[in-house]
C-alpha positions as CSV (number, residue, x, y, z in Angstrom):
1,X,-35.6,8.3,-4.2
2,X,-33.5,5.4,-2.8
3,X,-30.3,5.9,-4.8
4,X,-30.7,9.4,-3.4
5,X,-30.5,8.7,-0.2
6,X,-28.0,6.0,-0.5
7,X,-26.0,8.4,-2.7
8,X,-26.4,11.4,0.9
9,X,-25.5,8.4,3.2
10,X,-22.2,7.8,1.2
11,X,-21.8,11.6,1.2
12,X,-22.0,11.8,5.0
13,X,-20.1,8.8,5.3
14,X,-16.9,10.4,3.4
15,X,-17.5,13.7,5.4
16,X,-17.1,12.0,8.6
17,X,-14.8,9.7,8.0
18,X,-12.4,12.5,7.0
19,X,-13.2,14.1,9.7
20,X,-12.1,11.5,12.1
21,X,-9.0,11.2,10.2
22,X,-8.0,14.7,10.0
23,X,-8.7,14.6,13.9
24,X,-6.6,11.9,14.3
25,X,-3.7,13.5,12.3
26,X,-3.7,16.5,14.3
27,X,-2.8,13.8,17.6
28,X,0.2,12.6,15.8
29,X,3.4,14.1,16.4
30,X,5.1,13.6,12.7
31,X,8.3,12.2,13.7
32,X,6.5,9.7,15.9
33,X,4.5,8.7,13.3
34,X,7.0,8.0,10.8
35,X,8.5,6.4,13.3
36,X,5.4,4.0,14.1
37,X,4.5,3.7,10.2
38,X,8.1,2.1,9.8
39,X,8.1,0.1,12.8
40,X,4.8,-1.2,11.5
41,X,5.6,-1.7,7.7
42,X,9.0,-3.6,9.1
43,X,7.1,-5.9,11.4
44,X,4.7,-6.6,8.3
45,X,7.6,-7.8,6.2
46,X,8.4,-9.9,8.8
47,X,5.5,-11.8,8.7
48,X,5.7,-12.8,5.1
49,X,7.3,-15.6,3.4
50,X,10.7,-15.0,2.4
51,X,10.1,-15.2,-1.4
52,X,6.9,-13.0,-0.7
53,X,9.2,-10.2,1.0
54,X,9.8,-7.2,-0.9
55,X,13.2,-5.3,-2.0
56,X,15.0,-8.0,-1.0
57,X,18.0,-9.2,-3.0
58,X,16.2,-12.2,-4.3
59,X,13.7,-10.8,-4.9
60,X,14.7,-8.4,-7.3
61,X,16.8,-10.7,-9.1
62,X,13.6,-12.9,-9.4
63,X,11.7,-10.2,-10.9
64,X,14.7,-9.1,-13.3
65,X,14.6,-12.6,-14.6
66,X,11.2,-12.8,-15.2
67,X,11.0,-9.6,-17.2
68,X,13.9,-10.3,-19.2
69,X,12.2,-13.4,-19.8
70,X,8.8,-11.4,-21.4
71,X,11.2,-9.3,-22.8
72,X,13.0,-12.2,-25.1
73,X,9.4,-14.0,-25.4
74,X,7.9,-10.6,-26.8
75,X,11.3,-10.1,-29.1
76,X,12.2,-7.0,-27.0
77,X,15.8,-8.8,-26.9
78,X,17.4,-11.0,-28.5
């Protein structure tokens, strides 16, 4: 009996919260949101660590060396 209720509470729970976010969709102009999303995403990266940042140079070398590493550990490559 409990599960079932807690089971209709998670139900109304999903229903409303896409409700709210379809609602909140239809407020955005598109452009502005991409805009906003990137603006956000940018300031994000910002806040990390440099070696923590992602698509960055270094970073990618970094991660190239480590898989090239597994590879030649896991006989991959020679």
């Amino acid at each position: 009996m409990e599960d079932d209720k807690i089971a209709e509470l998670r139900e109304d729970l999903a229903k409303t919260l896409a409700r709210e976010e379809a609602k909140r969709n239809r407020m955005w102009d598109p452009v502005e949101r991409t805009k906003v999303l990137l603006a956000t995403l940018e300031w994000a990266e910002a806040q990390l660590r440099p070696e923590q940042r992602r698509n960055t140079m270094e970073s990618a070398l970094r991660r190239q060396a480590l898989l090239l590493e597994q590879m030649k550990k896991d006989g991959v490559i020679g």
